[in-house]
C-alpha positions as CSV (number, residue, x, y, z in Angstrom):
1,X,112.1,53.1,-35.9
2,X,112.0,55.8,-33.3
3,X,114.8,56.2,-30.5
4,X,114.6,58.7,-27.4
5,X,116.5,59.8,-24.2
6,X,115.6,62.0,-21.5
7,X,117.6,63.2,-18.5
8,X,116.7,65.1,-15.2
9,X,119.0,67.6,-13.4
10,X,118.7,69.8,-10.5
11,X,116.2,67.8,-8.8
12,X,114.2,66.9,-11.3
13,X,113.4,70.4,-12.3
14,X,115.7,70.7,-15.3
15,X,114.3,67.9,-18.6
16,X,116.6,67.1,-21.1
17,X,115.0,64.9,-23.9
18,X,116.2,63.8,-27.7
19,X,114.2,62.6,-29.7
20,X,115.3,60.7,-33.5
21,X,112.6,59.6,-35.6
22,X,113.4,57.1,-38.4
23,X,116.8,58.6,-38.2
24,X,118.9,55.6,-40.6
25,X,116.6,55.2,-43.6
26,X,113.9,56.8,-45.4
27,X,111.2,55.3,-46.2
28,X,110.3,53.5,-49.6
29,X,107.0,52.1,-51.3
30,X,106.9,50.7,-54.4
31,X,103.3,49.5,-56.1
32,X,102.5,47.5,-58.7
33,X,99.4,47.7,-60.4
34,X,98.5,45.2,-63.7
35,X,95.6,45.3,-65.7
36,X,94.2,43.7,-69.2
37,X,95.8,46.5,-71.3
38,X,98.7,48.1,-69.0
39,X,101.2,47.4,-66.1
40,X,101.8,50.6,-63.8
41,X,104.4,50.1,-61.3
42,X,105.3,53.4,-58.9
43,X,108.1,54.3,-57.1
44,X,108.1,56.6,-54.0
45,X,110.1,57.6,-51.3
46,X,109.6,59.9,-48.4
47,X,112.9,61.5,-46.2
48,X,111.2,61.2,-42.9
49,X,113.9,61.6,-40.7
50,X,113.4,64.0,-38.2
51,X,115.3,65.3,-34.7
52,X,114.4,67.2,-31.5
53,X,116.0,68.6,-28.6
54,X,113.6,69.8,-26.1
55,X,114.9,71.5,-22.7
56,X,112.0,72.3,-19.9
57,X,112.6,73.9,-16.5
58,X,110.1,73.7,-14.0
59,X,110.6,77.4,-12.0
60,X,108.1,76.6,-9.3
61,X,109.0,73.6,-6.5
62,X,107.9,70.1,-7.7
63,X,104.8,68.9,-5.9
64,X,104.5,65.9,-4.3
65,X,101.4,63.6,-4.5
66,X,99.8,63.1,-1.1
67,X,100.1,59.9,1.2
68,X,96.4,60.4,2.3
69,X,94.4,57.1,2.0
70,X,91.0,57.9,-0.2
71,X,89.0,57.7,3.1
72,X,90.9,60.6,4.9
73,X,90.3,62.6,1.6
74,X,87.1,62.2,1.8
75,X,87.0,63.1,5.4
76,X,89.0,66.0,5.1
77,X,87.2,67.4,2.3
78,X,83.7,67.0,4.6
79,X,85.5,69.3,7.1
80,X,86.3,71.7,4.9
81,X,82.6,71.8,3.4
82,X,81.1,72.3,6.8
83,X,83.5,74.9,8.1
């Protein structure tokens, strides 16, 4: 099981994210193997568990997608082609 959280300050320039993966057990196989003359049977175990803190700031302004419909795009890309 993996858990995360992640925050945004300051206008959504500062990230705060956590991250927990398989952070309350470790993880377990155990395999059995049988044949005419033997029986194998294998344990393992794996710690897996790990943790991360990751902190981002974005130093330059955030920028903001356009409200242009696909057509004035278009349009305004021909102008700048011809000019």
């Amino acid at each position: 099981m993996n858990l995360g959280v992640q925050h945004r300050f300051f206008e959504r320039r500062l990230i705060i994210s956590f991250n927990a993966i398989d952070p309350f057990t470790a993880q377990r196989y155990t395999t059995y193997t049988y044949g005419t003359n033997f029986n194998l049977e294998s344990f393992n175990s794996s710690n897996t568990r790990n943790f991360r803190l990751s902190v981002s700031y974005q130093l330059n302004r955030v920028v903001q997608k356009s409200k242009l419909s696909e057509k004035d795009k278009k349009a305004a890309l021909e102008k700048a082609k011809k000019a």
